[in-house]
KEBA-148246 format. One record per residue (C-alpha): x, y, z. Coordinates in steps of 0.2 Angstrom, whole numbers, padded with zeros to 4 digits, always signed. Layout:
KEBA-148246
XYZ
...
***
This chain:
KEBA-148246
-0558+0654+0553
-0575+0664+0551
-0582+0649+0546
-0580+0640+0560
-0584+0654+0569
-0602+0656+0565
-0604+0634+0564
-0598+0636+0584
-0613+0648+0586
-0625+0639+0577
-0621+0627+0590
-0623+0637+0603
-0641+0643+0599
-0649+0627+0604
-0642+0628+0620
-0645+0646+0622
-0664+0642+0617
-0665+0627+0631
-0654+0637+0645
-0661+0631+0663
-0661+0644+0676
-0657+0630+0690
-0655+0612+0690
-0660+0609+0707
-0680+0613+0698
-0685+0598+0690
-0700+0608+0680
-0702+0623+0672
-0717+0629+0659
-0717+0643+0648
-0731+0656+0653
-0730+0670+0637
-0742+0688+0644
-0746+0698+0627
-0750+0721+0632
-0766+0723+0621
-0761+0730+0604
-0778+0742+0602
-0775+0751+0618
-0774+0768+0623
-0758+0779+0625
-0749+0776+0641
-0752+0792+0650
-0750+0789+0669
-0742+0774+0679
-0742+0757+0675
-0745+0742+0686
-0733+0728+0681
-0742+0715+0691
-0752+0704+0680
-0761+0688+0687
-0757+0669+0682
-0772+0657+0683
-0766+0641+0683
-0780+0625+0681
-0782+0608+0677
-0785+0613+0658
-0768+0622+0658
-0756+0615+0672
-0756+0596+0672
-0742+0596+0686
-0753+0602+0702
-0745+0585+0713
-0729+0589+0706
-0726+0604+0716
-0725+0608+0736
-0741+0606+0745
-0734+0625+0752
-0728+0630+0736
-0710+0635+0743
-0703+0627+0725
-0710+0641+0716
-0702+0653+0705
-0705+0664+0694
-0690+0669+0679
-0689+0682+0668
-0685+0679+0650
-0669+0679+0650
-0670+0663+0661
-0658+0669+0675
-0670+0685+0685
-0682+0680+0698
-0696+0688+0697
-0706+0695+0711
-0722+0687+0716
-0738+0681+0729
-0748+0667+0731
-0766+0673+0730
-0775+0657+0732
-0770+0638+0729
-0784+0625+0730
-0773+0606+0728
-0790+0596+0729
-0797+0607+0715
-0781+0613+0707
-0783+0629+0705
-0768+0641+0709
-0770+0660+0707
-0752+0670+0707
-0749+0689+0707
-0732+0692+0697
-0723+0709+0695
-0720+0708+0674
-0712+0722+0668
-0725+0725+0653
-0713+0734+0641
-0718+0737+0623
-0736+0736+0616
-0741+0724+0608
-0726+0713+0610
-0727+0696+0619
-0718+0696+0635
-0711+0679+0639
-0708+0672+0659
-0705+0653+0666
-0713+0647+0681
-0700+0634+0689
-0707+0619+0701
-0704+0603+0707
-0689+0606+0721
-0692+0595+0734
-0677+0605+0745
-0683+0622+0739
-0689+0637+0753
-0703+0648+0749
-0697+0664+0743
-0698+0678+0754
-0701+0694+0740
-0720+0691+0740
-0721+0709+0746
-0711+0718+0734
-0724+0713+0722
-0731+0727+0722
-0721+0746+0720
-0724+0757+0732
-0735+0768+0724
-0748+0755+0728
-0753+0755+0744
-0765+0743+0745
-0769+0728+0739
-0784+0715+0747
-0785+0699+0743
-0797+0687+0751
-0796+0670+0759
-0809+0659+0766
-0799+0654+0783
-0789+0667+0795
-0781+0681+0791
-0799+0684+0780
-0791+0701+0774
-0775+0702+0768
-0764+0718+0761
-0752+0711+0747
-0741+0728+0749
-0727+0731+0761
-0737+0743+0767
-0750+0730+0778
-0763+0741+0776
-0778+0735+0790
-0797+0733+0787
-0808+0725+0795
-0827+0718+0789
-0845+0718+0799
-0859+0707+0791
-0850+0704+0776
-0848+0685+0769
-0831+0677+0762
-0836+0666+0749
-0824+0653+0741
-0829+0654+0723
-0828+0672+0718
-0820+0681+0701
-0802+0678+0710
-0802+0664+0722
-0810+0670+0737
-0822+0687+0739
-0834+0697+0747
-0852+0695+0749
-0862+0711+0755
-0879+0710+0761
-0886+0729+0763
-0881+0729+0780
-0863+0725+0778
-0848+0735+0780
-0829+0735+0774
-0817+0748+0781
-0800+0750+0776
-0791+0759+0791
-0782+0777+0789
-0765+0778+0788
-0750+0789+0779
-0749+0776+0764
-0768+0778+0759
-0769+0797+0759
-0779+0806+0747
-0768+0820+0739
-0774+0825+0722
-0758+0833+0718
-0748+0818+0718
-0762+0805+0709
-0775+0793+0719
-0783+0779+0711
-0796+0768+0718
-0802+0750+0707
-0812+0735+0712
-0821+0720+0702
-0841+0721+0710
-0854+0711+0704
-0871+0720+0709
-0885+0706+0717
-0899+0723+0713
-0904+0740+0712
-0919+0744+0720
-0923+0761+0717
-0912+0770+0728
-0892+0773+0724
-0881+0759+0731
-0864+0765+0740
-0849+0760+0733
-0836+0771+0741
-0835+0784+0755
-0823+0793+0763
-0825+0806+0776
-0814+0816+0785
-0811+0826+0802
-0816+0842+0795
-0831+0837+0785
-0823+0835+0767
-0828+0819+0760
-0828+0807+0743
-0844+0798+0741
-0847+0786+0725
-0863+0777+0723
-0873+0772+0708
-0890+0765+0704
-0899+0757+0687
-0899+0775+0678
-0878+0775+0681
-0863+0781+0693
-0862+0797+0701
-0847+0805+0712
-0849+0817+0725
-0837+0828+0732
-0836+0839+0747
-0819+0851+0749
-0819+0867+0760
-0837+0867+0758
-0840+0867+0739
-0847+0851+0731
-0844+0843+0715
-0854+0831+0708
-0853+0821+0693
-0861+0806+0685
-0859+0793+0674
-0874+0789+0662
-0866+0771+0661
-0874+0760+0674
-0866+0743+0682
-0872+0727+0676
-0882+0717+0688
-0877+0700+0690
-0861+0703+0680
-0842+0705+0686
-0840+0723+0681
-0821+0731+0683
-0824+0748+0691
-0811+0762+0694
-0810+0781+0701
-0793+0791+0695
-0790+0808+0702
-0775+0814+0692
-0770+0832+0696
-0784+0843+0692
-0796+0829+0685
-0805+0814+0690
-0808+0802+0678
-0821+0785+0678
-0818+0768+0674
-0830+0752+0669
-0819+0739+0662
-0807+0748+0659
-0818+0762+0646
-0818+0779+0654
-0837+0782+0654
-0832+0800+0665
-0821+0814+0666
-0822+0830+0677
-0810+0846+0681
-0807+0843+0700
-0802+0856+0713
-0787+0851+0723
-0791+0837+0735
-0782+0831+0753
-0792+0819+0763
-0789+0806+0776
-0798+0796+0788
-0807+0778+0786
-0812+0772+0770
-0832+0764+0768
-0832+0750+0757
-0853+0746+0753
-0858+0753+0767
-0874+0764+0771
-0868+0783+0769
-0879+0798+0770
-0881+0797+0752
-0885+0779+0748
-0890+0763+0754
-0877+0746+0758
-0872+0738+0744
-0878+0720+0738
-0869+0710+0727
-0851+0703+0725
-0834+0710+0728
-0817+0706+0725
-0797+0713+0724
-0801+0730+0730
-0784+0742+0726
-0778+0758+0732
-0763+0767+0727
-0758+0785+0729
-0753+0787+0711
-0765+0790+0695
-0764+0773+0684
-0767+0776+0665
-0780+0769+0655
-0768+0756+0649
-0764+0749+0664
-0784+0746+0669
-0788+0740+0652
-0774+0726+0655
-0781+0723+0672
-0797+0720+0663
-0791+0709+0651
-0780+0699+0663
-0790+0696+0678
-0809+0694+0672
-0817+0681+0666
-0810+0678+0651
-0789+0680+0652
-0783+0688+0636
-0765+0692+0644
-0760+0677+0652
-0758+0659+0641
-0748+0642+0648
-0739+0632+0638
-0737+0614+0641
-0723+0609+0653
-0704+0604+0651
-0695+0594+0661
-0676+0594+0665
-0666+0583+0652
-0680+0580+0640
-0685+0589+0624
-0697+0604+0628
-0714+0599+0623
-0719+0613+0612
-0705+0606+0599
-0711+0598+0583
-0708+0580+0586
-0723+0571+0585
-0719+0561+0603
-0718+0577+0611
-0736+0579+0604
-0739+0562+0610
-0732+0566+0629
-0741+0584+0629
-0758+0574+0625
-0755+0560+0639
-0748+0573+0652
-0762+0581+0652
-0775+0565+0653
-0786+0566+0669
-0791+0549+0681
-0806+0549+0671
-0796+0549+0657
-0783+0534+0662
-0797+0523+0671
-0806+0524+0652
-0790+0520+0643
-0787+0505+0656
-0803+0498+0654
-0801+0500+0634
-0784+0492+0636
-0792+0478+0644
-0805+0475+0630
-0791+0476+0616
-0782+0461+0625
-0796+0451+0625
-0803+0454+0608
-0785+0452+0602
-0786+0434+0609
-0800+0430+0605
-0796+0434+0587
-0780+0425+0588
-0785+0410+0595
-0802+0409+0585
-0793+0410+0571
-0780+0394+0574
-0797+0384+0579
-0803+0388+0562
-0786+0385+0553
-0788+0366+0561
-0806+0363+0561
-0805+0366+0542
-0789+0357+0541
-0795+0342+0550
-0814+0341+0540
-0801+0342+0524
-0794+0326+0531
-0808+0318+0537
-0820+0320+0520
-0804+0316+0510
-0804+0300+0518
-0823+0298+0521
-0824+0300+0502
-0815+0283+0501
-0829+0273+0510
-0841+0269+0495
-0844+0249+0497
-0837+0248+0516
-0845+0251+0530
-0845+0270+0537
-0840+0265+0554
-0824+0262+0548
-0815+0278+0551
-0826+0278+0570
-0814+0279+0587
-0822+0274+0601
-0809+0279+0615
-0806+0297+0612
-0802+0302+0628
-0794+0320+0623
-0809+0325+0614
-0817+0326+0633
-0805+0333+0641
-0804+0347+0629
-0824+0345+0627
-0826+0364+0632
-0810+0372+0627
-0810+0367+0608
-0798+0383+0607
-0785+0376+0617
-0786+0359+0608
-0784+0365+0591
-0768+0374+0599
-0760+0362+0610
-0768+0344+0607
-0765+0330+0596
-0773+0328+0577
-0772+0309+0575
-0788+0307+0571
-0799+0322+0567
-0798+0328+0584
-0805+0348+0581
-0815+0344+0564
-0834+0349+0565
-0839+0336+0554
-0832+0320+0562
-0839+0326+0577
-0858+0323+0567
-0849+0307+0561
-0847+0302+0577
-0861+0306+0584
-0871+0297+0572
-0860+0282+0573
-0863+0280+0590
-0883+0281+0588
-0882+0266+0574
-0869+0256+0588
-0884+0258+0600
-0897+0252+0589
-0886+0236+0582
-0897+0224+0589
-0913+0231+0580
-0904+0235+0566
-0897+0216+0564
-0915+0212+0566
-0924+0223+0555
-0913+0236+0548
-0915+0253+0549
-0932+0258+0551
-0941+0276+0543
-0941+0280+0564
-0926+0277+0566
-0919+0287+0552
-0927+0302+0559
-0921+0299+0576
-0902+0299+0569
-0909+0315+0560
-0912+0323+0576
-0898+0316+0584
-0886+0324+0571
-0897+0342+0571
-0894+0339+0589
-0875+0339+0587
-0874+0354+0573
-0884+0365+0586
-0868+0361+0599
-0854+0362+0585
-0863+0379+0580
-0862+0386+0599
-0844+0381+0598
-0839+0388+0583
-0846+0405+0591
-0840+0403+0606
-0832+0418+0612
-0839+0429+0596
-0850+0440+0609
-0835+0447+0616
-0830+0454+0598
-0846+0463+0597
-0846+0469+0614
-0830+0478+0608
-0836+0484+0591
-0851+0492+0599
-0846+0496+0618
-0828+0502+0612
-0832+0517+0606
-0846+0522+0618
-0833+0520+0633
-0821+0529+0622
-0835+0543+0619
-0839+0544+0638
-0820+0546+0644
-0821+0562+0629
-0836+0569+0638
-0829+0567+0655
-0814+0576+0650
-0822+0589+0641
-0833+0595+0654
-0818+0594+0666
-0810+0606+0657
-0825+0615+0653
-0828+0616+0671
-0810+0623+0677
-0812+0635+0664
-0827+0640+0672
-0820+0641+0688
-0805+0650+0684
-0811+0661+0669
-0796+0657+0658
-0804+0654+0642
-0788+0657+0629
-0782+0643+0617
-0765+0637+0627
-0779+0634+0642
-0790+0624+0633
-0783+0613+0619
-0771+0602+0630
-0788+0597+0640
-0798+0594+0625
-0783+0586+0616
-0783+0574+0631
-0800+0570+0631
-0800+0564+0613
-0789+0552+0616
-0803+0542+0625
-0812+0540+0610
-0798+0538+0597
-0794+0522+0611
-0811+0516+0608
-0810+0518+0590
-0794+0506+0591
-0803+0494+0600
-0818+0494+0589
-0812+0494+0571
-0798+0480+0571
-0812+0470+0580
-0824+0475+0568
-0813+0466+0554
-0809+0451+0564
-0827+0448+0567
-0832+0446+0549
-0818+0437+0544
-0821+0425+0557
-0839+0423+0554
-0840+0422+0536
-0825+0406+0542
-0840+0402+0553
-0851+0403+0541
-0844+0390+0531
-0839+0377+0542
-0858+0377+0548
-0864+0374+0528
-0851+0361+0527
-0860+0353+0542
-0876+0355+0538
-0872+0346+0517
-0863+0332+0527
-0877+0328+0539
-0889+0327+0525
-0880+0313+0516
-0872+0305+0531
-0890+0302+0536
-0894+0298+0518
-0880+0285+0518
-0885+0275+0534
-0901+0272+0528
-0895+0264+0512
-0881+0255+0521
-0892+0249+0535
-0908+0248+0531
-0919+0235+0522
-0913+0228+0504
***
């Protein structure tokens, strides 16, 4: 009984393994988000909301979903818990689709494991895009190119409005800030986004600075009714705080400066009784702060009495009126910069079939054609096309060959029989097949008669020189054939050999063009898909190996196509022209004593 036991839950596994969280989703792909093992001790909160980049290099499904992406959903490991989430930004002509997720980030170290679902045709856009966030985050801007340009991701709505400042498409996240020294972000006061040190603030942003030109940039300021205020600026020698409450200042700086030109992940933590300094995700300050309240408008690169407008980049600028942990920036770090080292897709399953990251070598075989681009397939089609032909070619060059040899076997066989007759003998003057099929000798050897020597090579000479000694008869009747006349049927017949060669090689440049132009077609279909993928890595900054290898996978298929192209017609041609080869000596010995022949038989005694 225990036996059979455990044999119905070995059963069961496979099923387990392969649950689908609703059959009314067509698609699903495995999306597996790793916490950084070297990391520092969680002290402080956590924000569980990690960012999925998806691209051509890792999603090869982009028409398959909504053009409102109402069919999306995001599943928990355990296949059956939605997940909250929002849309930041999803470009169709470029497919690029950037998606905020609220992923309990458990255990360090330990892989966490989430489905995205798509492909519902009937689906309605989920409604939780709010929740995303917790509420200890109390705001959250994203950026978009069209109306609403700002945009709070928290329940909260927090409002902002921007003067002079640029929304640019291509930032570090979808869409950003450009500032210009004269620009201004301000996020509006309200209860969410109070500053109580007691309770925990934190402040972040990604900036990119354009320059520093002497005098200290603004980053952040914050001034309220009764004169207490937060001021952050920097400049090329570092960061420096300034902090004004109930009259006493407190300054600190950071001897770490921000990179110019480069995406640098910034953040200011006040937790309790000290304020700390973030760049990517390295403290780089700490110092014991006196308990701080403040309200009122917050300046994001503008001019303050301290510092100058900023100039540069930024983008997902974040509040929340709790004290985040090193842990949780380092993640951020990791997860939404350049390079994503938290995040990795895998390829794509489809309901009823197989998943694809299985061992079978077709679902290899499907993952490398799922992810073929157009320049891809128009590559493969064109190579497709060759292959046909040379395959033809090959084929029917080869029975040509089969019958022109058989037919010069039959002809010399009986031609060796005319010693003391005369060599017209085996002449026919009325072939009226052999014009018909005067320029498709292929189709001939294949589907015409062989009564009399109809595809051999050799005959034809014969023929041909026949035909030159019937139009001399009269002068040969008269006075044999003379030494002029000999070297006329000489030319007559090289004549002919130079046409039986032609034929022979017919078609022969279309196996060449496909040894030598397969591979290069082949080779720029690999380029063109490498440097697609290259280029939505780029874009997106998701550089890890899930994101990369189906695209480069893909793009190798071009040239292993040309390759197949190439090499079996690499073989045919030299099997067919060493054939070739030897038909054209057998010509060229026959011509010399055919010519030998007449003269003896026709010429003077």
């Amino acid at each position: 009984m225990r036996v059979v036991i455990y044999l119905m839950l070995l059963l069961a596994v496979p099923n387990v393994a392969h649950a689908w969280w609703s059959e009314e989703w067509a698609y699903r792909m495995p999306i597996t988000i790793e916490s950084p093992v070297k990391t520092v001790e969680a002290v402080g909160a956590v924000d569980n909301v990690v960012l999925v980049k998806m691209h051509a290099g890792n999603f090869p499904d982009f028409f398959l979903v909504q053009e409102n992406l109402a069919d999306l959903r995001f599943i928990a490991a355990d296949d059956k818990t939605p997940l909250k989430f929002h849309v930041d930004s999803f470009d169709l002509i470029n497919q690029l689709l950037f998606v905020w997720v609220n992923v309990p980030i458990t255990a360090v170290g330990t892989p966490e494991k989430i489905w995205m679902y798509y492909g519902n045709s009937t689906a309605v856009a989920a409604t939780e895009g709010e929740s995303t966030f917790d509420a200890t985050q109390s705001a959250a801007f994203h950026f978009h190119v069209a109306e609403p340009f700002l945009a709070d991701a928290t329940a909260y709505k927090t409002q902002a409005t921007i003067s002079g400042v640029e929304v640019i498409s291509a930032s570090l996240i979808g869409a950003g800030l450009k500032f210009n020294g004269e620009s201004q972000f301000t996020i509006q006061d309200s209860p969410a986004n109070q500053f109580d040190s007691s309770k925990g603030i934190s402040f972040s942003s990604w900036l990119k600075p354009a320059a520093f030109e002497g005098k200290p940039v603004s980053l952040f300021s914050r001034v309220d009714t009764k004169g207490n205020s937060l001021d952050i600026f920097a400049d090329a020698s570092g960061i420096f705080v300034q902090i004004v409450n109930a009259g006493k200042v407190l300054k600190a700086q950071a001897a770490k400066p921000l990179e110019v030109g480069t995406w640098s992940h910034f953040a200011v933590v006040m937790d309790k009784a000290k304020l700390y300094l973030f760049v990517n995700g390295e403290e780089v300050k700490s110092e014991v702060l006196p308990l701080l309240n403040l309200s009122g408008p917050i300046n994001i690169g503008a001019k303050s009495n301290l510092a100058v407008g900023f100039k540069g980049e930024m983008d997902e600028i974040r509040l929340a009126s709790t004290a985040l942990s090193q842990r949780s920036l380092s993640i951020a770090v990791k997860n939404q910069g350049i390079v994503d080292e938290i995040v990795s897709a895998q390829a794509p399953e489809q309901l009823g079939e197989e998943a694809a990251e299985g061992d079978g070598h077709m679902a290899l075989v499907a993952v490398i054609f799922k992810n073929t681009d157009i320049f891809g397939w128009a590559v493969l089609v064109i190579l497709g096309i060759m292959f046909v032909i040379s395959v033809i070619v090959m084929v029917g060059k080869a029975l040509y060959l089969r019958r022109v040899r058989r037919d010069n076997t039959a002809f010399l066989k009986e031609y060796a029989k005319l010693i003391e007759v005369d060599p017209a003998t085996l002449d026919k003057d009325d072939d009226k097949e052999a014009e018909d099929f005067a320029d498709a000798p292929i189709l001939q050897a294949v589907f015409g008669n062989h009564d009399h020597y109809q595809s051999s090579t050799i005959y034809h000479l014969y023929h041909r020189g026949i035909h030159e000694i019937k139009n001399r008869s009269k002068t040969i009747q008269q006075s044999g054939l003379t030494v002029r006349a000999a070297n006329a049927l000489r030319a007559t017949l090289d004549a002919q050999l130079v046409r039986e060669v032609q034929r022979l090689n017919s078609l022969m440049v279309l196996l060449t063009i496909s040894i030598s132009g397969g591979p290069f077609i082949g080779l720029f279909g690999t380029v063109m898909g490498v440097m697609m993928t290259f280029a939505a890595i780029a874009k997106t900054g998701d550089v890890n190996i899930a994101a990369i290898a189906p695209g480069v996978a893909a793009a190798l298929l071009a040239t292993l196509g040309g390759l197949l192209v190439a090499i079996p017609a690499l073989f045919g041609y030299n099997y067919l022209s060493s054939k070739i080869r030897e038909s054209i000596a057998e010509m060229r010995v026959f011509s010399d004593e055919f010519t030998t022949r007449l003269s003896e038989y026709y010429g003077r005694s």
